[in-house]
ZADOGU-480770 format. One record per residue: residue number from 1; residue in three letters; x, y, z of N, C-alpha, C in turn. Coordinates in steps of 0.2 Angstrom, whole numbers, always signed. Layout:
BEGIN
SITE   n res   npx   npy   npz  capx  capy  capz   cpx   cpy   cpz
SITE NUM ALA     X     Y     Z     X     Y     Z     X     Y     Z
...
REM end
This chain:
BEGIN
SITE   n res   npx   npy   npz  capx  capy  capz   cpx   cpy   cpz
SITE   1 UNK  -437  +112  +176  -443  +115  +180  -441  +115  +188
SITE   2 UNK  -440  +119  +191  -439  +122  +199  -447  +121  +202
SITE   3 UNK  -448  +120  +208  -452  +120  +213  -456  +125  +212
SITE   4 UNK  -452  +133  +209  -459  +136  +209  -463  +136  +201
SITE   5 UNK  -460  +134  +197  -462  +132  +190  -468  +126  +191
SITE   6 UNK  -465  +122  +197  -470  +115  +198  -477  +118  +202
SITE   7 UNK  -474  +122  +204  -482  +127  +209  -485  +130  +203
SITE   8 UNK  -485  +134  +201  -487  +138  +196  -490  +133  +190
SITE   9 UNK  -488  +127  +188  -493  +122  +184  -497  +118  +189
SITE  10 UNK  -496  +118  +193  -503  +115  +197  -505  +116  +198
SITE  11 UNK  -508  +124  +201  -511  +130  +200  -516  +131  +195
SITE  12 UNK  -512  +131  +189  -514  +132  +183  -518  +128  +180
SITE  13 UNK  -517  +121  +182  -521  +114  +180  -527  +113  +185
SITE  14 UNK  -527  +115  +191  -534  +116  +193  -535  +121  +192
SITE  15 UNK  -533  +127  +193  -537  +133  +191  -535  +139  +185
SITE  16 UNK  -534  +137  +179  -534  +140  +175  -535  +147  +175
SITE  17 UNK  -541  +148  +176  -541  +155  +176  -539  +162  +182
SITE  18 UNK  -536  +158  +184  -531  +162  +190  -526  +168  +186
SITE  19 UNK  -528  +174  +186  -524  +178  +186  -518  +178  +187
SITE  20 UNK  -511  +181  +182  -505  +181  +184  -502  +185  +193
SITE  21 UNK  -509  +190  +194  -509  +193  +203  -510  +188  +206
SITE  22 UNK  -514  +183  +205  -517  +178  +210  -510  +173  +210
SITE  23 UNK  -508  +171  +204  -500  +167  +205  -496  +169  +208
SITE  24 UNK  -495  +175  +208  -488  +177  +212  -490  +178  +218
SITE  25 UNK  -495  +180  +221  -498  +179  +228  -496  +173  +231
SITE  26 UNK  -498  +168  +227  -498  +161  +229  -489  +160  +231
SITE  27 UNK  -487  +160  +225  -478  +156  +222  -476  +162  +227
SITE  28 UNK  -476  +166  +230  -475  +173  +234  -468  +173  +230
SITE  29 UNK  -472  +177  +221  -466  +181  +217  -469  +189  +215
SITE  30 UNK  -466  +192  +212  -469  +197  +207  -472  +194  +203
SITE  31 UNK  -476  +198  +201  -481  +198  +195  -477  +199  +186
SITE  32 UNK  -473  +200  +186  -469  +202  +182  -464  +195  +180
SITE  33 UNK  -461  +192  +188  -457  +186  +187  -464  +180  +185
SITE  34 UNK  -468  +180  +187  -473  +176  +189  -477  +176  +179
SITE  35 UNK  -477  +180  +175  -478  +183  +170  -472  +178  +166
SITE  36 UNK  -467  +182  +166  -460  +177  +164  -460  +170  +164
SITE  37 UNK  -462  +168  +169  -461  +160  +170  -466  +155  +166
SITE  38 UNK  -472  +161  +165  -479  +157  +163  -478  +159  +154
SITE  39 UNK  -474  +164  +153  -474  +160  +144  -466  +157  +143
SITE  40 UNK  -461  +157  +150  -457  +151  +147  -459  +143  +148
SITE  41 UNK  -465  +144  +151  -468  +137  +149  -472  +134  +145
SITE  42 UNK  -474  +141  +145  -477  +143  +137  -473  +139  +131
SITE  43 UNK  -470  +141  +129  -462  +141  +124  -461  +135  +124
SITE  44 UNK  -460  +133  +130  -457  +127  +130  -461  +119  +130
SITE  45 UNK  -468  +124  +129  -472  +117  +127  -475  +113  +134
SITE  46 UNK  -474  +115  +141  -475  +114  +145  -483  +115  +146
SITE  47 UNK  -485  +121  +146  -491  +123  +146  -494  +127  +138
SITE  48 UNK  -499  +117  +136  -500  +118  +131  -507  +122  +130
SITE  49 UNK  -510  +125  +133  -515  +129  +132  -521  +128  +137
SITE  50 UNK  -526  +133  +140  -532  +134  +144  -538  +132  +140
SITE  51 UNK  -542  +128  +145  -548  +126  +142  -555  +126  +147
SITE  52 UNK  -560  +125  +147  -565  +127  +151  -568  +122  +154
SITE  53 UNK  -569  +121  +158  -572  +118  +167  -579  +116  +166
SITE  54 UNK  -583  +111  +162  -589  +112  +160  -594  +106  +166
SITE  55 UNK  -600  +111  +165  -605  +106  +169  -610  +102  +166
SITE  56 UNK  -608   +98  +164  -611   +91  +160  -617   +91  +160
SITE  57 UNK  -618   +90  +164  -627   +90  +167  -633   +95  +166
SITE  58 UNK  -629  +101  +164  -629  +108  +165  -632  +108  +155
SITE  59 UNK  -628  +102  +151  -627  +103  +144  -630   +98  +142
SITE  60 UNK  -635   +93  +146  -637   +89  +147  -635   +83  +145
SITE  61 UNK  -629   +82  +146  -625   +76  +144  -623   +74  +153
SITE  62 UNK  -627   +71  +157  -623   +70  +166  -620   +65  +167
SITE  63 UNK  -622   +57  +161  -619   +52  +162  -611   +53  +162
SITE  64 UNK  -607   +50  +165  -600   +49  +163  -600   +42  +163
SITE  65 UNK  -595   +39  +160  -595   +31  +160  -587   +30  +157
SITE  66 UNK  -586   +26  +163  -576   +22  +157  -578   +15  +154
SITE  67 UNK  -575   +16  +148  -578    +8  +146  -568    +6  +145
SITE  68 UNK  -568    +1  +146  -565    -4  +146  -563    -7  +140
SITE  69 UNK  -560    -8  +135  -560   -12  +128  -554   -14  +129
SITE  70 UNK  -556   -20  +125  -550   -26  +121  -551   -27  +113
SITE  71 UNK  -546   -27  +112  -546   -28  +104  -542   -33  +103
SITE  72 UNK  -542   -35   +95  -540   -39   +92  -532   -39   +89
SITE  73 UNK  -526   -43   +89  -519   -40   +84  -517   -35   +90
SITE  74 UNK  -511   -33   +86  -505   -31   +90  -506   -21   +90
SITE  75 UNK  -510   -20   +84  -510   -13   +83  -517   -11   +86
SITE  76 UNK  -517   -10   +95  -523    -8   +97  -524    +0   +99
SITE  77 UNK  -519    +2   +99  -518   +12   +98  -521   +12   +91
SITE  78 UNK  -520    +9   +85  -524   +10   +76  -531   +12   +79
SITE  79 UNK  -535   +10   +85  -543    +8   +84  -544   +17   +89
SITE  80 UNK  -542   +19   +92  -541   +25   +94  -545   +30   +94
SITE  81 UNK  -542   +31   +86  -545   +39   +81  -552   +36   +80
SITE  82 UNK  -553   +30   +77  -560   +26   +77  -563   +30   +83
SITE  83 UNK  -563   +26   +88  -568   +27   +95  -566   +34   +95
SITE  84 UNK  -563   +38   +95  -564   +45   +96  -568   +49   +93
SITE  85 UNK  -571   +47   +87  -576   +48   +81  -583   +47   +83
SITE  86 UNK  -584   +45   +88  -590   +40   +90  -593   +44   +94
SITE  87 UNK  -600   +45   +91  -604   +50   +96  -610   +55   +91
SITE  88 UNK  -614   +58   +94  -616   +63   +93  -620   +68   +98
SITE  89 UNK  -625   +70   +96  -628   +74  +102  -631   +73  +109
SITE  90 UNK  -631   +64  +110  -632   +62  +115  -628   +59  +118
SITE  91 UNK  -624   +57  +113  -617   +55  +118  -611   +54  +115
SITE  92 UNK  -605   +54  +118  -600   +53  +112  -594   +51  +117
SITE  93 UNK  -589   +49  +115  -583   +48  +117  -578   +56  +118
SITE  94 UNK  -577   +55  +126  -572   +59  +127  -564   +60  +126
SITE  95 UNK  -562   +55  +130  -556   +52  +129  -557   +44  +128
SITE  96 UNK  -547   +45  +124  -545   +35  +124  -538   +34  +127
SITE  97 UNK  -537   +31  +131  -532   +32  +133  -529   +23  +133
SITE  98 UNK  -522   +22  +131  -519   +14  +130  -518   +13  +137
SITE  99 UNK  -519    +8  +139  -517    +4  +147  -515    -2  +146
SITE 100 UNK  -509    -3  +151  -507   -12  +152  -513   -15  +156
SITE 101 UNK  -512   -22  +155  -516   -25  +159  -521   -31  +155
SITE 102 UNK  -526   -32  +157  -531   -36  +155  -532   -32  +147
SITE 103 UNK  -535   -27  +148  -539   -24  +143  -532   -18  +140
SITE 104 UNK  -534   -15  +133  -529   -13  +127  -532    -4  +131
SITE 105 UNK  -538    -3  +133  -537    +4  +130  -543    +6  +134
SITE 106 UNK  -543   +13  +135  -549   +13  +142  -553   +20  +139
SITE 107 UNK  -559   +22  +139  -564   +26  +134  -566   +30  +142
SITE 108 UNK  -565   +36  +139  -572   +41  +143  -576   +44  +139
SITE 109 UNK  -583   +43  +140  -588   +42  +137  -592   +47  +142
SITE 110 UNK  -596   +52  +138  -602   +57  +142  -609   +54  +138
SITE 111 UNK  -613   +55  +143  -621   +52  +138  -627   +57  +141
SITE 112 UNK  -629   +57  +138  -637   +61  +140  -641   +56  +143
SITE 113 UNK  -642   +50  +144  -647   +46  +146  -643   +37  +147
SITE 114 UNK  -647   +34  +150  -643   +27  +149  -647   +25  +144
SITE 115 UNK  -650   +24  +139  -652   +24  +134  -645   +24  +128
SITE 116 UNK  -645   +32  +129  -639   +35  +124  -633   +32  +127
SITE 117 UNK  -629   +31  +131  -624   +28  +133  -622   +20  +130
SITE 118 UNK  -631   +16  +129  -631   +10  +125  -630   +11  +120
SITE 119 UNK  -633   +14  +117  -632   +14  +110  -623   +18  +107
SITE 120 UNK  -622   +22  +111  -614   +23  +110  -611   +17  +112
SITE 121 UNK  -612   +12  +115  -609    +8  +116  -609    +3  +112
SITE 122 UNK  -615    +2  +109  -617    -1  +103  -611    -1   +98
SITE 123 UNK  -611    +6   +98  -606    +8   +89  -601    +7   +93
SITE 124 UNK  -598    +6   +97  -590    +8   +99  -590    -2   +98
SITE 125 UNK  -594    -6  +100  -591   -14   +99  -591   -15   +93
SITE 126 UNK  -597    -9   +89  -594   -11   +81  -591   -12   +77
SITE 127 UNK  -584    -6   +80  -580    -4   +77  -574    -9   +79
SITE 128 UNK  -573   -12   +70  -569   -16   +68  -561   -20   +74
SITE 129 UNK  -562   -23   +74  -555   -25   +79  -556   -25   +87
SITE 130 UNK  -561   -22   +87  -566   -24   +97  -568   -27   +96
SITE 131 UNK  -565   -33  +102  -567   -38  +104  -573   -38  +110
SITE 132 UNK  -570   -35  +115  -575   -34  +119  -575   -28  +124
SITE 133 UNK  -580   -27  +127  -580   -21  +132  -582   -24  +141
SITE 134 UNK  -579   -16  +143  -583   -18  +150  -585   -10  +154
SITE 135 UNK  -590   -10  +156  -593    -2  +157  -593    +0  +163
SITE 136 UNK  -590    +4  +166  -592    +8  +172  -596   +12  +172
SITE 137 UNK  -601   +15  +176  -604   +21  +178  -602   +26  +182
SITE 138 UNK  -598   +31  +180  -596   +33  +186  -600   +38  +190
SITE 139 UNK  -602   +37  +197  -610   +40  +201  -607   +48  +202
SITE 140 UNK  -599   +50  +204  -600   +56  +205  -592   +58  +201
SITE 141 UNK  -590   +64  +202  -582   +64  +199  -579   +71  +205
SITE 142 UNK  -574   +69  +209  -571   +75  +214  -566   +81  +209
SITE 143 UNK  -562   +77  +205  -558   +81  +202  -560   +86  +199
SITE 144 UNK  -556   +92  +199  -558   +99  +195  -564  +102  +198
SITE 145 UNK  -567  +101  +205  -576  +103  +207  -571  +110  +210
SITE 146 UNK  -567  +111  +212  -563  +114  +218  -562  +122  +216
SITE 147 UNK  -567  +129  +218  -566  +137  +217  -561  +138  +220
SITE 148 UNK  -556  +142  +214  -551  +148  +215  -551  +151  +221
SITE 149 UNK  -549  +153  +224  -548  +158  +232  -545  +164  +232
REM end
């Protein structure tokens, strides 16, 4: 990848829906080269597909929370698929993502209420091989808030 391949997915990753005239304005290419570039990253697995920008709040899910977990044994990636199961219309698990450190594995968690967020937290310690937790609230989020130009 070149510097303009590197422009063009970061572009792409805050603003998705940027037309391929909006990118070449930007990468200041044609629309044609700028075209090109975006399905040989396509192709090549670089740019694995668009998704939508959603307002939590808006879907009545506002809480966001990182839970923190430790597990038991060496296979703590195994518990994973588990917490990613976890949820329903109040709340659920977004992402799991593995970390060094104190704790095995770090959760992004949406909830409707702090209510809901206990109770998802409930079933995520019950699930087998958690040891323990530890919960964030997080009050606002900067990333991805940011209109196309």
């Amino acid at each position: 990848m070149d510097a303009i391949d590197q422009a063009i997915v970061r572009l792409l990753e805050r603003h998705g829906r940027l037309s391929q005239e909006q990118l070449a304005r930007r990468v200041r290419l044609s629309r044609p080269a700028v075209h090109q570039r975006v399905k040989r990253l396509e192709a090549a697995g670089v740019l694995k597909g668009y998704r939508a920008v959603l307002d939590w709040a808006a879907i009545g899910l506002p809480l966001t929370a990182f839970v923190w977990v430790r597990t038991g044994g060496a296979d703590c990636a195994g518990i994973g698929p588990a917490l990613m199961e976890l949820g329903g219309d109040d709340g659920f698990v977004s992402e799991c993502h593995r970390v060094t450190g104190d704790w095995c594995l770090l959760v992004k968690a949406r909830a409707a209420s702090p209510l809901a967020l206990q109770e998802l937290i409930d079933r995520l310690r019950a699930v087998p091989g958690v040891q323990a937790t530890m919960t964030t609230l997080a009050l606002s989020s900067l990333h991805g808030t940011e209109e196309p130009s």
